[in-house]
C-alpha positions in Angstrom: 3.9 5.3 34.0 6.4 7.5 36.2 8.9 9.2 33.4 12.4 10.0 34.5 14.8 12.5 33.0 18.9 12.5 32.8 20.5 16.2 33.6 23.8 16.3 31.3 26.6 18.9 32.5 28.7 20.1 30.0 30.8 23.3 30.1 28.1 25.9 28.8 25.5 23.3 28.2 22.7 21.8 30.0 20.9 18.4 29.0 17.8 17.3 29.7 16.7 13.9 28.5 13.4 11.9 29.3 13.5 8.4 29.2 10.1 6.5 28.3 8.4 9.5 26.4 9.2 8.9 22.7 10.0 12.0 20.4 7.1 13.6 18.7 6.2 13.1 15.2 6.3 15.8 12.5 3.6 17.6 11.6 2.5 19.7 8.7 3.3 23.7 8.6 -0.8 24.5 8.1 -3.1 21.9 7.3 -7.3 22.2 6.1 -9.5 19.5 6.7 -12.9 19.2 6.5 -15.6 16.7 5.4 -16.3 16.7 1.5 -20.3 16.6 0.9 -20.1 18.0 -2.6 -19.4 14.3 -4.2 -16.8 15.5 -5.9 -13.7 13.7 -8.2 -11.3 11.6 -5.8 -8.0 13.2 -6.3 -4.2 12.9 -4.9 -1.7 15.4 -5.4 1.9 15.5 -3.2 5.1 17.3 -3.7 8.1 18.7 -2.1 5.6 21.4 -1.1 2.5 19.9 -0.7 -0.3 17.0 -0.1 -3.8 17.6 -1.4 -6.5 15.0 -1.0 -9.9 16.0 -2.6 -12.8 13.3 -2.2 -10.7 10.8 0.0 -11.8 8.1 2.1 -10.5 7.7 5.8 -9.7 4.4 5.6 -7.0 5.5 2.3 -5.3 8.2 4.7 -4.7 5.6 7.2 -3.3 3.5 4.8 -0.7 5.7 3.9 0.2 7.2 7.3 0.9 3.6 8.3 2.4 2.6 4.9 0.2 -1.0 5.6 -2.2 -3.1 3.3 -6.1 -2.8 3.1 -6.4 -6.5 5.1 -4.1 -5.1 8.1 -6.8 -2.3 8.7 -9.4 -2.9 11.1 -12.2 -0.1 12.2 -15.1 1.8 12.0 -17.0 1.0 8.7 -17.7 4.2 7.9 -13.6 4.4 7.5 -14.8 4.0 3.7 -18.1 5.8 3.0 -17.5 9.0 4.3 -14.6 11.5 2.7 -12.6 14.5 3.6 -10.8 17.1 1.8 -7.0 17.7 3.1 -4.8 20.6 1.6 -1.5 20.7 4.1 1.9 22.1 3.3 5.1 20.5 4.4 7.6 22.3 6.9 10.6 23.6 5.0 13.2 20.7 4.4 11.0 18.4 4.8 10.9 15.4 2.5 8.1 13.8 0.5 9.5 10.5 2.5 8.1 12.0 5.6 4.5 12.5 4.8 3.0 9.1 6.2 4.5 10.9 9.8 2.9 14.0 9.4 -0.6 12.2 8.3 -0.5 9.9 11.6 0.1 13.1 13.5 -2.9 15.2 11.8 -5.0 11.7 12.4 -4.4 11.7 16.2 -4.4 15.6 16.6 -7.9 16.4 14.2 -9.9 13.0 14.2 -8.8 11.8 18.0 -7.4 9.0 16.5 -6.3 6.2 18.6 -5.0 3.0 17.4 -2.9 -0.5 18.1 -0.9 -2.8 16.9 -1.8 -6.5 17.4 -0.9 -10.3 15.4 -3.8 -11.6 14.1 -3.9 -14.8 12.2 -6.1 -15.3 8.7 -6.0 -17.5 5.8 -4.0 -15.9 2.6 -1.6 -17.2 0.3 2.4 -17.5 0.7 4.5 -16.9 -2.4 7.3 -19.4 -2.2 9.6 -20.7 -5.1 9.3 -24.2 -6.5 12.6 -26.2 -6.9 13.3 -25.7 -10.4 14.8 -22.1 -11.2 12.8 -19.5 -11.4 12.8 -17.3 -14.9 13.7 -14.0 -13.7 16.0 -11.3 -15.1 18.0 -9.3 -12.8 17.8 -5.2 -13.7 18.8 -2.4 -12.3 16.2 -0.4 -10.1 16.1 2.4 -12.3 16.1 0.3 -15.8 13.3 -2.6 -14.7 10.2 -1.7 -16.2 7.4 0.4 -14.3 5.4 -1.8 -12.1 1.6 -1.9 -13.1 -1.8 -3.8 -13.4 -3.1 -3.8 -16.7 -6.7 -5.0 -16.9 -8.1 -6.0 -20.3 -12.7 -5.8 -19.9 -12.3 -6.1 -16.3 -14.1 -3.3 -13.9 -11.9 -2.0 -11.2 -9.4 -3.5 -11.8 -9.8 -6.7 -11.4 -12.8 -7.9 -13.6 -13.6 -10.0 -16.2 -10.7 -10.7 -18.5 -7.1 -10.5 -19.0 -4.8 -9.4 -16.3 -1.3 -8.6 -16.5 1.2 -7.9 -13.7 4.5 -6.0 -13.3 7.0 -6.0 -10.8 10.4 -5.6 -9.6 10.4 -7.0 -6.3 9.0 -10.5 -5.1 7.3 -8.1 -2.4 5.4 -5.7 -4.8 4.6 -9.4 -6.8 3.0 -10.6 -3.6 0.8 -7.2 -3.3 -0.4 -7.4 -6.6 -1.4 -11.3 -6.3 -3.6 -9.9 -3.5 -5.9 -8.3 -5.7 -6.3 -11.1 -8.0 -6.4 -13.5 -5.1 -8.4 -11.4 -3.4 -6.8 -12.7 -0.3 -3.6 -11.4 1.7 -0.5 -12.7 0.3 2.9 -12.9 1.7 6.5 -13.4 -0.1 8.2 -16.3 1.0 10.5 -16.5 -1.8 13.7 -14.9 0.2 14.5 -13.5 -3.1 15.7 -9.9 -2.6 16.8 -7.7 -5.2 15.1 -6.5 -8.3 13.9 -8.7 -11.6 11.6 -8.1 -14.5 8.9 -10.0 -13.5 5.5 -9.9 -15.5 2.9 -12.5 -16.1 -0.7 -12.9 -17.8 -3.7 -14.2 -16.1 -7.2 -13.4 -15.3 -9.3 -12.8 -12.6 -10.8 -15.6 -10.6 -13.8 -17.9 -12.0 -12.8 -17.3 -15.4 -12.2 -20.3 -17.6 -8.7 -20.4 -19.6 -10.6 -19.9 -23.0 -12.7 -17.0 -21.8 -10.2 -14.1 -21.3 -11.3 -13.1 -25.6 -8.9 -10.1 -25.8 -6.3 -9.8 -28.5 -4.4 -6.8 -28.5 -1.2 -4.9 -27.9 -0.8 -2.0 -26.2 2.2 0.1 -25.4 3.0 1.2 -21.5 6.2 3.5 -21.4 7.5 2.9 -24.6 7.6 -1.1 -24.7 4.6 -3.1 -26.7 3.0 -5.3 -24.7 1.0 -8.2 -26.5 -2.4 -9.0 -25.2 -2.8 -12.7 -25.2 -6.5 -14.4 -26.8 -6.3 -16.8 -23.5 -4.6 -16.9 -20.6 -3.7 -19.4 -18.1 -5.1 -18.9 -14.3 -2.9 -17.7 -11.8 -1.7 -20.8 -10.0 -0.5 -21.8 -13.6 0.8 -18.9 -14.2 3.0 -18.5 -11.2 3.9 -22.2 -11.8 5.6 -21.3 -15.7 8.0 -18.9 -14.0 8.7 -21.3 -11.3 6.6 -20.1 -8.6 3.8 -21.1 -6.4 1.1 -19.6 -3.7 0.3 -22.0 -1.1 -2.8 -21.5 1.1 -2.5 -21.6 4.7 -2.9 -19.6 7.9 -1.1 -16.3 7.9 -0.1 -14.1 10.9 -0.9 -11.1 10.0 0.2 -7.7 11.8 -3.0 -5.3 11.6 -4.1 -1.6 12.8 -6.7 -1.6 15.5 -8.6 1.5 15.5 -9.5 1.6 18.6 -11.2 5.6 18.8 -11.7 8.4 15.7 -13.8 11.2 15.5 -15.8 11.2 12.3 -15.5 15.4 12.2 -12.4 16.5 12.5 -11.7 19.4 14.6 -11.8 23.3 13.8 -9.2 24.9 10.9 
């Protein structure tokens, strides 16, 4: 495509704009990456300063540069079995906001990467309200409690037993049911704002009377009781006045269309 360019006169000042070229994206100050053989911890440090990545998996760095969810990624498979260390330091006043631009700029400048947007539809769950009210308190952002995923005998996250969720946003609510669902999941609610919103479940196959844990446990301060049983999801959702409905989704996912698997010289 043929770019053209705008000369600007002003008294003691020239102007050169080019139309169709679109401004390029920061980058780190110094950045090292190189593949990690040693099978070492996965770790993730960032700062004002810094980002360091020790053990990381591809597929995680494009998650973040793109800010999107695991089901919007599509690519290589060895996106997730092979891992890369990445020490960078930020430019001077730069933000911590603007380190998802500097990761899709070291992508496409070490790794080649190469990527598109397209709509794709899948089947996932919509959050939506039901007509009743739903049983939300309003809080401030910084007074709600800290969103988390407690998981009570479970592995990763997500296993056998007791669940429990934490949010302030419908949104964040939705991300969570993902994992539990194991499906994408979409708010629908039109709900904006922030709420203390929590709920107790368990993962998926799991009888009501099987959950077994009775605890409490204290996240932040604030004692959380661990219920003996807990109802599923779908019953769950449906005591605070929600509901996830299963249908066809259209989904916007990250084609990766080219990436080098070793990156390019330090």
């Amino acid at each position: 495509m043929k770019q053209s360019a705008l000369i600007v006169l002003v008294p003691g000042v020239l102007f050169s704009v080019a139309f169709g070229q679109k401004p390029q994206e920061t980058g780190f100050d110094v950045a090292s990456v190189r593949k990690d053989i040693q099978l070492t911890r996965p770790t993730v440090r960032e700062d004002a300063g810094s980002v360091s990545y020790t053990y990381i998996a591809l597929n995680l760095v494009i998650l973040k540069a793109y800010q999107i969810k695991p089901h919007q990624l599509s690519g290589p498979s060895w996106l997730s079995s092979e891992f890369y260390d990445i020490h960078a330091t930020l430019p001077e006043g730069s933000t911590p906001g603007q380190i998802p631009e500097m990761l899709r700029r070291l992508l496409k400048e070490r790794f080649n990467a190469v990527v598109h947007w397209e709509d794709r539809q899948m089947m996932g769950y919509a959050l939506e309200l039901v007509k009743r009210p739903p049983k939300f308190k309003e809080c401030k952002s910084d007074e709600c409690p800290r969103e988390l995923i407690i998981s009570q005998g479970g592995t990763n996250g997500f296993g056998r037993g007791m669940i429990r969720l934490q949010s302030r946003t419908f949104g964040k609510l939705a991300d969570q049911l993902a994992g539990v669902l194991q499906e994408p999941v979409i708010d629908e609610t039109g709900l904006a704002g922030t709420y203390v919103i929590a709920l107790n479940t368990h993962a998926l196959g799991i009888d009501d009377n099987e959950s077994g844990h009775s605890d409490r446990i204290t996240v932040d301060g604030q004692a959380i009781d661990i219920p003996e049983t807990t109802p599923s999801v779908f019953d769950a959702l449906k005591e605070l006045g929600l509901r996830v409905v299963h249908r066809k989704l259209t989904i916007k996912r990250l084609v990766v269309d080219q990436i080098n698997r070793i990156p390019t010289e330090n």
